[in-house]
LOZASE-410526 format. One line per 2 residues: number of its first residue (from 1); their letters; for each residue z, x, y of C-alpha. Coordinates in nm, 4 decimals. Each point is the difference from the previous one (the first is absolute). Layout:
<rs>
NUM> a> Z,X,Y ~ ...
</rs>
This chain:
<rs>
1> xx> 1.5966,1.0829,-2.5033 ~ -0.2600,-0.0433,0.2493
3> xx> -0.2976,0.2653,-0.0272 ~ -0.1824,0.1056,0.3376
5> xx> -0.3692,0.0859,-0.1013 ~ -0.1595,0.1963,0.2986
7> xx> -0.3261,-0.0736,-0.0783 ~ 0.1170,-0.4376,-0.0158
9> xx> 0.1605,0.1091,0.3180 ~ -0.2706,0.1270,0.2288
11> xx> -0.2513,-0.2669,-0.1286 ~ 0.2421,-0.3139,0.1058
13> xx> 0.0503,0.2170,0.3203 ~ -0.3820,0.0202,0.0509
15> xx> -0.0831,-0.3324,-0.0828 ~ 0.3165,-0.1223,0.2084
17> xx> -0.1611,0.2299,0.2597 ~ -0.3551,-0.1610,0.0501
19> xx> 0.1143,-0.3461,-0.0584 ~ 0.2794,-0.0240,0.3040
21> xx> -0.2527,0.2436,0.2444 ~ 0.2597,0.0687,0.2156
23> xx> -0.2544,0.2662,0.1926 ~ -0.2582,-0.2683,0.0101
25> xx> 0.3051,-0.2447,0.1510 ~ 0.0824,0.2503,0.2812
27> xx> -0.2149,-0.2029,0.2809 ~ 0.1617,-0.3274,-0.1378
29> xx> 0.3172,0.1363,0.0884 ~ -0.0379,0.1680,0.3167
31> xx> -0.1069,-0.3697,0.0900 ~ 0.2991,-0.1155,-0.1289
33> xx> 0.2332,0.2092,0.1707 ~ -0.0206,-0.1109,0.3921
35> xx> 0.1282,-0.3512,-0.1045 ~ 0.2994,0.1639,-0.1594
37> xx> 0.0546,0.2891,0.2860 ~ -0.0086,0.1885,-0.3444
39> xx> -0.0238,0.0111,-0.3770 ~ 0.3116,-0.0060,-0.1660
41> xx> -0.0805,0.2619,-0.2820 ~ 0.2821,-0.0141,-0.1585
43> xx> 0.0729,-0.3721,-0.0214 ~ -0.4375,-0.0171,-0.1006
45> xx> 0.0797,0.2412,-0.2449 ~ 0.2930,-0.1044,-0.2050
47> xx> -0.1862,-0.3090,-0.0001 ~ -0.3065,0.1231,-0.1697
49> xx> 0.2321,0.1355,-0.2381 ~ 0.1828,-0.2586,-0.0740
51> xx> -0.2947,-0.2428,-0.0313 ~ -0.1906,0.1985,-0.2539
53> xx> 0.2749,0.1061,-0.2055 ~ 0.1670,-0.3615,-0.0172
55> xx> -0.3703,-0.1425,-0.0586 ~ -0.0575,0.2740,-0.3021
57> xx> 0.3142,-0.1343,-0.1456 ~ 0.0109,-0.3421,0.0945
59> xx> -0.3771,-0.1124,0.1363 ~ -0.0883,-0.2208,-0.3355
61> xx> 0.2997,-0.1522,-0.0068 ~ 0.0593,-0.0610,0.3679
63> xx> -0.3533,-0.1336,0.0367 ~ 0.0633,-0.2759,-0.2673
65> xx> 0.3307,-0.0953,0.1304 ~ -0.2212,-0.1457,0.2802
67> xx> -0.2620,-0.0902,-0.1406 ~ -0.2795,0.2835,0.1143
69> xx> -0.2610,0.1760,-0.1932 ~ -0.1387,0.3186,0.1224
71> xx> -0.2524,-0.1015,0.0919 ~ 0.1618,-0.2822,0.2962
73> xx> 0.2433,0.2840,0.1146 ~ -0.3483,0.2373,0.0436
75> xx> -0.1321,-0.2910,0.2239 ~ 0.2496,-0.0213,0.1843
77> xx> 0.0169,0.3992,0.0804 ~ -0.3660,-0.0353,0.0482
79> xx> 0.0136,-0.2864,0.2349 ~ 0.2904,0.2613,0.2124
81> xx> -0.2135,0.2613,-0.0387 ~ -0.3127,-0.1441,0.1576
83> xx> 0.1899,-0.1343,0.3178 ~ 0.1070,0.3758,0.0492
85> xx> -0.3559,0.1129,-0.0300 ~ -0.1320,-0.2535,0.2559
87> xx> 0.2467,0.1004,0.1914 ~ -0.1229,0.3625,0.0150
89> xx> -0.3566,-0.0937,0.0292 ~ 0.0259,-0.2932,0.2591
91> xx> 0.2657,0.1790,0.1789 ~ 0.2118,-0.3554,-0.0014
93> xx> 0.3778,-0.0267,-0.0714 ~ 0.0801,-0.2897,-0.2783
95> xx> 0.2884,0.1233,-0.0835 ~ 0.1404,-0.0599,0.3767
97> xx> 0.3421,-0.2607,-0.1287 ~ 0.1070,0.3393,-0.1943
99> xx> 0.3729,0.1688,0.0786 ~ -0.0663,0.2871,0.1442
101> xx> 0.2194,0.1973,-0.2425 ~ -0.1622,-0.1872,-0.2715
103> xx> -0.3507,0.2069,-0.1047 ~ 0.1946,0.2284,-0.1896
105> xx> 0.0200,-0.2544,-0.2983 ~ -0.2570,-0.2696,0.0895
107> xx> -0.3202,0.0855,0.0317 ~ 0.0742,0.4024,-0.0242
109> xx> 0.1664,0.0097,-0.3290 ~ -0.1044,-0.2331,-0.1954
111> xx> -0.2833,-0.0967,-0.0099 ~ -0.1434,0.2368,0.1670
113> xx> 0.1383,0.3585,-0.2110 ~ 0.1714,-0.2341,-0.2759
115> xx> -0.2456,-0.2732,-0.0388 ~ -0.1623,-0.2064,-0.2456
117> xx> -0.2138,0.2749,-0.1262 ~ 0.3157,0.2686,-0.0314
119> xx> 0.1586,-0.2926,-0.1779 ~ -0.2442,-0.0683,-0.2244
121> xx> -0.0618,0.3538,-0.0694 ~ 0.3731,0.0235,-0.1068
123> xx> -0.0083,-0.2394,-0.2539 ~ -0.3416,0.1400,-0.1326
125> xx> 0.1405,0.3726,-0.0491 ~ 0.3343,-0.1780,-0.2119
127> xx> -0.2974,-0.0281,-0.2581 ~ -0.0838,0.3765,0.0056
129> xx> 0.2710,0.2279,0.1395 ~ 0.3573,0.0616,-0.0734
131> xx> 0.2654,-0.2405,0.2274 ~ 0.1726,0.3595,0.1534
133> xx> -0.3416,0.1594,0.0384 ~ -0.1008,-0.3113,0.2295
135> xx> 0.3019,0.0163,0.1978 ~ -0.0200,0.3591,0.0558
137> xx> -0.3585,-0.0813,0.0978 ~ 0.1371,-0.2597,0.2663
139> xx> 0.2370,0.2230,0.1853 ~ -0.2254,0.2736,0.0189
141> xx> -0.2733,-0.2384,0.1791 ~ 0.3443,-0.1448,0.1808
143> xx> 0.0473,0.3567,0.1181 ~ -0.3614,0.0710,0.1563
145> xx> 0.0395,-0.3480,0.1749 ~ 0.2918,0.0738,0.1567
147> xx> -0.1177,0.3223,0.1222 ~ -0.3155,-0.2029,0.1566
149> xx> 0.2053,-0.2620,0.1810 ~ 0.2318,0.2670,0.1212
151> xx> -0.2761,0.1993,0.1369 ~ -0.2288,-0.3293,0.1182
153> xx> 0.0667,0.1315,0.4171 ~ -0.1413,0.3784,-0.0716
155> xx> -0.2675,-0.1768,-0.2139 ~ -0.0540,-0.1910,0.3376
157> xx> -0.0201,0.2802,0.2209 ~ -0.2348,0.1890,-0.2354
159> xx> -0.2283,-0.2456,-0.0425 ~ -0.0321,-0.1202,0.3678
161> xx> -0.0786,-0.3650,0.1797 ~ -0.3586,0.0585,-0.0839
163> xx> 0.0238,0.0844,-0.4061 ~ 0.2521,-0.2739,-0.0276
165> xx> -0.2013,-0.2218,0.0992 ~ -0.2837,0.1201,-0.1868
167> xx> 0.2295,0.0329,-0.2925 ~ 0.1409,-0.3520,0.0433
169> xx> -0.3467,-0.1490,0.0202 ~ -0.1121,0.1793,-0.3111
171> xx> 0.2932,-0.0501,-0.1844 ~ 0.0256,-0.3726,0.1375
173> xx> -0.3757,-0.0749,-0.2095 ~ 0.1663,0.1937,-0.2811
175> xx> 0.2922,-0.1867,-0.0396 ~ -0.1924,-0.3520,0.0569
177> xx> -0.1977,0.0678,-0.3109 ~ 0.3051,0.1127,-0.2269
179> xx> 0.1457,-0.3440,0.0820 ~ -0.3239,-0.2028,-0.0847
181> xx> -0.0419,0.2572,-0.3070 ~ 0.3689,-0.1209,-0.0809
183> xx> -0.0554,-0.3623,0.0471 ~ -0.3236,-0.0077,-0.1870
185> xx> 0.1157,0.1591,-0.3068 ~ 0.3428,-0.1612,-0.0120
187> xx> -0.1964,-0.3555,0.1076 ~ -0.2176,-0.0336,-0.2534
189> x> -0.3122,-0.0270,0.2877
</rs>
């Protein structure tokens, strides 16, 4: 019988928490959301679910089925990651072949809230923490980001054209240096 510890709990929640930075992802995906008309929050959301509970379970093996170490699949996030952050800073479009329907998995889902670095963080708390405390951990943080990306137009309107793009700028640099941070230390550079 599974045993919930509260205390395992809210640490794999907080850790979760900071890793994905959903709040710090906000101007990413107010960028995001003209090319789709809108975010699909659901469909983004039961994907981030999916994604990190099937990786918790299944990311080692999966990983070697194909022939990937963590370290490739962080380089490749990275690599994602850093397009989306020129993006924001150079005000360009790269991802302009994209379905329109299609940010809600690719980039908004993964890798962007269920990247490399959530990823990799799953398979580091298996070492520490209870499987059911981690899960409970994940639909908690599944819960807040669902409650972002449902609320990403009022976040809109509150913040206004000018702290958007203030925001997006800022966050833009941000981003750019947690992709080279993930590169570097996944690259061996």
């Amino acid at each position: 019988m599974p045993h919930f510890i509260f205390k395992e709990i809210l640490s794999v929640t907080m850790i979760l928490f900071a890793i994905i930075d959903i709040l710090g992802a906000i101007p990413v995906i107010i960028q995001l959301r003209p090319r789709a008309g809108h975010i699909q929050s659901e469909k983004a959301t039961i994907a981030v679910l999916v994604l990190m509970i099937a990786f918790l379970f299944l990311g080692d093996e999966l990983l070697a089925v194909i022939g990937l170490d963590i370290s490739s699949f962080a380089i490749a996030g990275s690599i994602v990651i850093f397009i989306i952050a020129l993006e924001m800073i150079l005000g360009v479009d790269f991802f302009k072949e994209e379905a329109p329907d299609s940010v809600s998995i690719v980039p908004l889902a993964f890798p962007l809230i269920a990247g490399a670095g959530t990823m990799t963080t799953l398979l580091s708390l298996k070492s520490q923490y209870q499987t059911q405390n981690i899960v409970v951990g994940i639909i908690i943080n599944t819960i807040f980001v669902y409650m972002v990306l449902k609320n990403v137009q009022w976040l809109e309107k509150l913040l206004g054209k000018t702290g958007l793009h203030i925001l997006r700028k800022a966050f833009g640099v941000i981003l750019l240096a947690i992709a080279i941070k993930l590169f570097r230390s996944n690259s061996g550079l």
